[in-house]
C-alpha positions in Angstrom: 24.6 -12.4 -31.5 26.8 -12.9 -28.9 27.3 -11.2 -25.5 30.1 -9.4 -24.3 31.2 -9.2 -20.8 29.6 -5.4 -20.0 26.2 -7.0 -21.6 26.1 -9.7 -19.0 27.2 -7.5 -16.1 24.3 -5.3 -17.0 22.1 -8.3 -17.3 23.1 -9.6 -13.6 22.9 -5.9 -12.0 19.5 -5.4 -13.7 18.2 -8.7 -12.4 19.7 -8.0 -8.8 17.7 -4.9 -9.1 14.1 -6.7 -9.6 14.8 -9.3 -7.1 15.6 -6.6 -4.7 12.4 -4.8 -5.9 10.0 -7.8 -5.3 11.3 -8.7 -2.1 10.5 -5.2 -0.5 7.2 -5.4 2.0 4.2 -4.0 0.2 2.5 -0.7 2.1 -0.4 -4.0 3.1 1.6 -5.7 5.4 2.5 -3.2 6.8 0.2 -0.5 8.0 -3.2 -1.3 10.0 -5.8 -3.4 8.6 -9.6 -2.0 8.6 -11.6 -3.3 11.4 -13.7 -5.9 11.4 -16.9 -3.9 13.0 -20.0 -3.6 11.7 -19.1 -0.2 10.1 -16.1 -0.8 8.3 -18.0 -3.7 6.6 -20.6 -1.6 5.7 -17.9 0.6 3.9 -17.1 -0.6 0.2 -15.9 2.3 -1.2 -13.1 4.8 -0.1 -15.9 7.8 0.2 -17.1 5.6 2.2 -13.7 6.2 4.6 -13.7 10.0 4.1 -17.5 9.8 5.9 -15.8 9.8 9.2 -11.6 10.0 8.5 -11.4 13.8 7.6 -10.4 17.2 9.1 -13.8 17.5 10.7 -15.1 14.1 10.8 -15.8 11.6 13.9 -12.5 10.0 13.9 -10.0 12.5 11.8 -6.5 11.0 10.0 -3.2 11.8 12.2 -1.3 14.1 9.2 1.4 13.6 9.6 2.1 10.7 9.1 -0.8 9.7 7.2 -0.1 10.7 3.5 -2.4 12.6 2.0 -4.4 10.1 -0.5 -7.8 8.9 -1.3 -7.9 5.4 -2.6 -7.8 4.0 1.3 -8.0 0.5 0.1 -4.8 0.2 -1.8 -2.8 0.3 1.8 -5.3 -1.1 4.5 -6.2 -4.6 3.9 -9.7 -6.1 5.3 -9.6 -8.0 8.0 -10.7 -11.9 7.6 -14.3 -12.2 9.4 
């Protein structure tokens, strides 16, 4: 099988494409980690979070900007110690 010129012009945009991809910052290093207190490591799960981040909790989410989502985890990494 041999390639023709379109075939390795699609090849090179499609690779320019995933090296783009992978070089973006992930939502991590990016947003705030979780505190290093003695409550946030008490909290293991992300109901855990919604105790005290909601509409009528102790310490509520600013919306906006903070998106609407649950899994709390996936965006704010723990803090080392």
């Amino acid at each position: 099988m041999t390639f023709k010129k379109a075939d390795w012009v699609f090849l090179a945009a499609v690779g320019v494409v995933i090296a783009g991809v992978s070089l973006l910052p992930s939502p991590r290093e990016q947003n705030p980690t979780v505190p290093a207190d003695g409550e946030h490591r008490a909290a293991v799960m992300e109901s855990d979070c919604r105790q005290c981040h909601t509409v009528g909790g102790t310490r509520p989410l600013r919306i906006p900007p903070h998106p609407k989502r649950t899994d709390c985890l996936r965006c704010h990494a723990r803090t080392a110690g």
